[in-house]
C-alpha positions as CSV (number, residue, x, y, z in Angstrom):
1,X,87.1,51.4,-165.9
2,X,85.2,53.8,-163.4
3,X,81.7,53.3,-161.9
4,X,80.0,56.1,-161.3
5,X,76.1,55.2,-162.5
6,X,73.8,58.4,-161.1
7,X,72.0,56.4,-157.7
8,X,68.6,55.2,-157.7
9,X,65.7,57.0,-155.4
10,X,63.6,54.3,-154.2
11,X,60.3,54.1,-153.0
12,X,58.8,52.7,-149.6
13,X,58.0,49.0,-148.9
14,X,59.0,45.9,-151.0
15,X,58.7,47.9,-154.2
16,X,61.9,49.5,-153.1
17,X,63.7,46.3,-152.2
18,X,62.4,45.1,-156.1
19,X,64.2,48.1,-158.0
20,X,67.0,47.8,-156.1
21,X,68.3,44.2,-157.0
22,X,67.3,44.8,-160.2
23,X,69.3,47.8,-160.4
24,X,72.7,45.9,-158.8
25,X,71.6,43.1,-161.0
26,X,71.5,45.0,-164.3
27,X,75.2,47.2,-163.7
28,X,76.7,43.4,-162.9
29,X,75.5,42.0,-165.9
30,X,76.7,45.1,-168.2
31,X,80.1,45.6,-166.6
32,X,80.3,41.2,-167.2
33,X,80.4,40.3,-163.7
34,X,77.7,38.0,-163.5
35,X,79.9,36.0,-160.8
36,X,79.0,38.7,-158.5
37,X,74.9,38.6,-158.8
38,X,73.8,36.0,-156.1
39,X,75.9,38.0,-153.7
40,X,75.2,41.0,-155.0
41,X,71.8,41.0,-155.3
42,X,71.6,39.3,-151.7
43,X,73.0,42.1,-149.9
44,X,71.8,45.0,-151.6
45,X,68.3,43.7,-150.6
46,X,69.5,43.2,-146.6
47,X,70.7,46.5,-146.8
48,X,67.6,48.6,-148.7
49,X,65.3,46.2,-146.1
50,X,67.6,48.3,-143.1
51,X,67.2,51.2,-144.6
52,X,63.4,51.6,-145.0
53,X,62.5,49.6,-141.6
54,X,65.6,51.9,-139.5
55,X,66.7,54.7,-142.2
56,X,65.2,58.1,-142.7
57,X,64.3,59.4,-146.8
58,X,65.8,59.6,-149.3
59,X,67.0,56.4,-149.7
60,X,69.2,55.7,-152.7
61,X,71.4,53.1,-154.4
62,X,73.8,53.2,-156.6
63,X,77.4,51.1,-157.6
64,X,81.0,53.0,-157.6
65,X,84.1,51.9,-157.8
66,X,85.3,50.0,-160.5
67,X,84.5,47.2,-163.0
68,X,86.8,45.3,-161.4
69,X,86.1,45.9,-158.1
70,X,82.5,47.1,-158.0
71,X,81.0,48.1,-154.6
72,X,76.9,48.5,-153.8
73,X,75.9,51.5,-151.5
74,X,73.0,52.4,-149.9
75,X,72.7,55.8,-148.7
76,X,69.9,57.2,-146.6
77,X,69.4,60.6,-144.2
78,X,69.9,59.4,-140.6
79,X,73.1,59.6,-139.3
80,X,72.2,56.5,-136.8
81,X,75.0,54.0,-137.4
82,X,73.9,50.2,-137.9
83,X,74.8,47.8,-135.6
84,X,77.5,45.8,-136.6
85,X,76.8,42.1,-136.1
86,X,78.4,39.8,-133.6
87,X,77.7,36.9,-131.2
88,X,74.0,36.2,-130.8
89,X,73.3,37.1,-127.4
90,X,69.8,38.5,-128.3
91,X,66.5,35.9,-127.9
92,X,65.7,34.5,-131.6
93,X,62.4,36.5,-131.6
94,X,64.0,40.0,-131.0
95,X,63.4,42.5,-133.7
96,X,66.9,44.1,-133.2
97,X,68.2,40.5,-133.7
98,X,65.9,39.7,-136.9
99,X,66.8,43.1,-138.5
100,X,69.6,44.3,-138.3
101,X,72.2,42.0,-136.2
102,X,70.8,39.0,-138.8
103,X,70.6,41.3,-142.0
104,X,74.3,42.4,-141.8
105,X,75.7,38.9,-140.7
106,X,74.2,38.2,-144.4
107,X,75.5,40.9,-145.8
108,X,79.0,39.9,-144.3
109,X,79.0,36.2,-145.6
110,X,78.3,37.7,-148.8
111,X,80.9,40.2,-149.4
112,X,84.9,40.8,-149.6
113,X,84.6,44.6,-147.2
114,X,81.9,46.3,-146.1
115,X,81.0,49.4,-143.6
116,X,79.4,52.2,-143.1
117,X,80.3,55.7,-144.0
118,X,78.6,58.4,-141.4
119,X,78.5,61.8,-142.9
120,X,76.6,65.0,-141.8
121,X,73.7,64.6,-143.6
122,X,73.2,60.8,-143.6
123,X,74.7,57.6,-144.1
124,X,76.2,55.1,-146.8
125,X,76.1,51.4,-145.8
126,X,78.2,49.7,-148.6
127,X,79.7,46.6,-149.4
128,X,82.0,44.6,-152.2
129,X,80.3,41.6,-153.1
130,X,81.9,38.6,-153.3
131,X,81.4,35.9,-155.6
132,X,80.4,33.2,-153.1
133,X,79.0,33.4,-149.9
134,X,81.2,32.5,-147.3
135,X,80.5,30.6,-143.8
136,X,82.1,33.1,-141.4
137,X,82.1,36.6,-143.4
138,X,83.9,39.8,-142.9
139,X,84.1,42.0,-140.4
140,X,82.4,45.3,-141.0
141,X,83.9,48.8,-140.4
142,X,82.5,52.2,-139.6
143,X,84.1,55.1,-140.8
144,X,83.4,59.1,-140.9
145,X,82.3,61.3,-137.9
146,X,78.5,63.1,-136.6
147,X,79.9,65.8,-134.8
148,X,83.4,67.5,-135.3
149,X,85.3,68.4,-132.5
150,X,85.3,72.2,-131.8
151,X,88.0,74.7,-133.2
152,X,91.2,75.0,-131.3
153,X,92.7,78.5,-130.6
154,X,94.2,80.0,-133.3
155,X,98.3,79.9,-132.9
156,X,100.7,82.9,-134.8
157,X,97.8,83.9,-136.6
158,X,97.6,85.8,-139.4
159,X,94.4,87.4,-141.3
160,X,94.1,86.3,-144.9
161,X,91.3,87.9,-146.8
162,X,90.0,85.4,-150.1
163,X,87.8,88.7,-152.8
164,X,84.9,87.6,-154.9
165,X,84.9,83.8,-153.9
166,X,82.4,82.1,-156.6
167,X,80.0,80.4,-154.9
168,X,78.7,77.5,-157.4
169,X,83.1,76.6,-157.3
170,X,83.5,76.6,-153.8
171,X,80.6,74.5,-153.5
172,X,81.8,72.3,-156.6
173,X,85.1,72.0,-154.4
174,X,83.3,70.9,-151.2
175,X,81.6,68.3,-153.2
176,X,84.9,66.9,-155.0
177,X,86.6,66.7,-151.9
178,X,84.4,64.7,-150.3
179,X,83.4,62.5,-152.9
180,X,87.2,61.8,-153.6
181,X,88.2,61.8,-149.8
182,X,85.3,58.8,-149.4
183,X,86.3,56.8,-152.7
184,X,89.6,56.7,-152.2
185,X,88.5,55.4,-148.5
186,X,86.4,53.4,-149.3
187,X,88.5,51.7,-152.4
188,X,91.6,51.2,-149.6
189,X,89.4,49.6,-147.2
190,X,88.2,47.0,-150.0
191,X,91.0,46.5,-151.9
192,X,94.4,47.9,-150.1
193,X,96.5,45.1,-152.2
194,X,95.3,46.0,-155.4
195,X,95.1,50.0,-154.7
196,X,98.2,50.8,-152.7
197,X,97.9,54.8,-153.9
198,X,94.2,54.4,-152.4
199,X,95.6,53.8,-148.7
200,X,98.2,56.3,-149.3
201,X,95.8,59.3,-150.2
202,X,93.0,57.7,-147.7
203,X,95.7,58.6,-144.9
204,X,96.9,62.0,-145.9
205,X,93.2,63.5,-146.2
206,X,92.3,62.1,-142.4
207,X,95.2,63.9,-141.6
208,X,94.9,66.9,-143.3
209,X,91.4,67.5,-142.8
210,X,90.8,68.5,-139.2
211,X,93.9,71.2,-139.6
212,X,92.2,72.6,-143.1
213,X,88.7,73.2,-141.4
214,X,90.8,74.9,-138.5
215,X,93.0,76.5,-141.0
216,X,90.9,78.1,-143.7
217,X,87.5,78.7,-142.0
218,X,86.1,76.0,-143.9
219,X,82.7,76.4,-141.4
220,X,82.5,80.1,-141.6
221,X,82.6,79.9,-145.2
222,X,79.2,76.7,-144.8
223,X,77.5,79.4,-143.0
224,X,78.0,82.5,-145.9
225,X,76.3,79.7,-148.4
226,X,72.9,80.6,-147.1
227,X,73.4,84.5,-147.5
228,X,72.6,84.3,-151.7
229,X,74.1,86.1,-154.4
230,X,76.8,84.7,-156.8
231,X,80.3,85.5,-154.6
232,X,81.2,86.4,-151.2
233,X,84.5,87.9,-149.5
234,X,85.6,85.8,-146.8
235,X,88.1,87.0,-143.8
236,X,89.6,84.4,-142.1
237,X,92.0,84.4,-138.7
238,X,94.3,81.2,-139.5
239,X,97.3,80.2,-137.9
240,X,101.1,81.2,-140.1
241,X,101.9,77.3,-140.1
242,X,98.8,75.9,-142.1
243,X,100.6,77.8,-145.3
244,X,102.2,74.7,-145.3
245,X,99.4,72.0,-144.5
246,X,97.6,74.1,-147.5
247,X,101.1,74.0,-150.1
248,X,100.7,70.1,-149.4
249,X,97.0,70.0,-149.8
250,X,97.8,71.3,-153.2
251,X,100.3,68.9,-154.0
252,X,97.9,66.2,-152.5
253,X,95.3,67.1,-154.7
254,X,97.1,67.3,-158.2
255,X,98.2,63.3,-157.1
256,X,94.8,62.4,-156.2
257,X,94.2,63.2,-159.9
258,X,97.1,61.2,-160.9
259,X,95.8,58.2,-159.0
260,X,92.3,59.1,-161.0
261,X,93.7,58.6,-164.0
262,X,96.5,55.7,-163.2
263,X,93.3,53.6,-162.2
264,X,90.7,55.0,-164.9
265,X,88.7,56.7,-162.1
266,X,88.1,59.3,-164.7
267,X,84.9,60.9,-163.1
268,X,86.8,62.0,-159.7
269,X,89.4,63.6,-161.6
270,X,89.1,67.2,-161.4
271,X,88.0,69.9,-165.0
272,X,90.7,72.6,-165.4
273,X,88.2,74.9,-163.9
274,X,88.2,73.4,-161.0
275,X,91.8,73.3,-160.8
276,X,92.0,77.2,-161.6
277,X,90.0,77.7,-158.5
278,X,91.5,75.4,-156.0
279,X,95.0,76.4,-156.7
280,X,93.6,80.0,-156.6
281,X,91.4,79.3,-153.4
282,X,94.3,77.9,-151.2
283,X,97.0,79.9,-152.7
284,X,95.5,82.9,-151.2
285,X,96.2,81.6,-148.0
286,X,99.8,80.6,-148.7
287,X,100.5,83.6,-150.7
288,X,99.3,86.3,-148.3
289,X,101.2,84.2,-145.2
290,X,104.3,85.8,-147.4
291,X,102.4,89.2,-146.7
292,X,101.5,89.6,-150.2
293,X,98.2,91.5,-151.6
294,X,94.9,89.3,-151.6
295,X,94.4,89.0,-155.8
296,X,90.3,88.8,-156.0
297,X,89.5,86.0,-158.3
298,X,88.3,87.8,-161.3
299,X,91.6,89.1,-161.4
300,X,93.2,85.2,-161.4
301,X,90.5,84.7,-164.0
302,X,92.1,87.4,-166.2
303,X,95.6,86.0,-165.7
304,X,95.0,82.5,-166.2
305,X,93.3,82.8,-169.3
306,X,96.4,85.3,-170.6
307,X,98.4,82.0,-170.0
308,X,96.4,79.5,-171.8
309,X,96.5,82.0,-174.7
């Protein structure tokens, strides 16, 4: 069964460190994987202790993935990536060494995979505990990028025009995508042999993503979100070849919620609203590289609900 508990804001000092275990403690004890707890509870509190002596507010914690296979992240708003651990070069009394390289060694012995996911706005350390701690540990990995590289000239390009864009959907989009491009990341780094699908998807959005954000005007549309109102018209310059990356973004998508529902990750899986307006949002752009008319959404809105009737 999915794991999706809403995270945990916690407070500064050891108070935070408190609700925290017993937070990780509680969702191991209700999902029955009181194995987990020692090792759980260990490395949440390394990683909260990282987070409010190095991090930047919010912090948060919370437990995805699955019951299981649960994993423990803690998200904060710096972008700083944490230091993996590795030989002890540093003098015993360093506070680099008695922080972070010493923290995460722990949180290493005591879990299966672990990393750290660098987004634009912040950070999520997480880890799957294990069920003993282990002499050696795991080596951690650091995924996700703080600066994308810049646009590359636009090749055959075409102008595609996308009428009456709904706002609160495109922005429910953005948020889908990247909380399913992350699990599905995150799930193949922890547990590859037991979600092959999870590896498979993990490596077709890395691919796919840089062309989309050159493709559709992903950024141009992030700036409009600040101008208010309900809907926007975007114009975009794209090139006549990322119809194609878009057709299989689309067919990327409806297996993505294949693979939601194959392993019960029910909450990632998208609401037929949502698929009305993705298949309508990138169709535009594969439908008018045919040279056909842009068909503003409230018009899609009338058609689609003709064919449910």
């Amino acid at each position: 069964m999915p794991l999706n508990r809403p995270p945990l804001t916690l407070g500064p000092g050891p108070r935070g460190v408190h609700d925290a275990r017993r937070q990780v403690v509680q969702v191991c004890r209700d999902i029955g994987r009181e194995d987990l707890i020692e090792c759980a509870e260990l490395g949440v509190s390394e990683l909260v202790t990282n987070a409010l002596l190095h991090g930047a507010d919010p912090i948060q914690v919370r437990v995805r993935g699955t019951w299981d296979h649960p994993r423990v992240e803690v998200r904060d708003a710096s972008v700083e990536g944490p230091v993996l651990p590795g030989p002890l070069a540093l003098d015993a009394d360093d506070d680099l060494l008695l922080t972070f390289g010493r923290g995460l060694s722990i949180v290493a012995r005591a879990s299966v995979a672990w990393g750290a996911d660098i987004e634009q706005d912040g950070k999520v350390v997480w880890f799957a505990p294990a069920t003993d701690i282990s002499e050696d540990g795991v080596d951690g990995v650091v995924t996700g990028a703080a600066t994308p590289p810049p646009p590359r000239e636009v090749v055959d390009p075409i102008d595609v025009e996308i009428v009456g864009v709904p706002l609160r959907l495109y922005v429910g989009f953005q948020n889908h995508f990247r909380e399913l491009r992350r699990e599905v990341r995150l799930l193949a780094l922890a547990h590859e042999h037991d979600y092959p699908l999870a590896k498979n998807l993990s490596d077709l959005f890395g691919a796919l993503e840089r062309q989309l954000r050159d493709g559709i005007g992903l950024s141009q549309m992030d700036n409009m979100l600040t101008a208010g109102g309900d809907t926007v018209d975007l114009g975009v310059r794209m090139p006549r070849a990322a119809a194609a990356t878009l057709q299989r973004f689309l067919e990327l998508l409806d297996l993505a919620d294949e693979f939601c529902r194959e392993e019960r990750l029910l909450s990632l899986a998208r609401t037929e609203e949502q698929r009305t307006f993705q298949r309508w949002f990138l169709g535009e752009y594969i439908r008018q590289a045919r040279g056909e008319q842009p068909t503003p959404w409230a018009e899609e809105q009338t058609v689609h609900r003709h064919a449910v009737q």
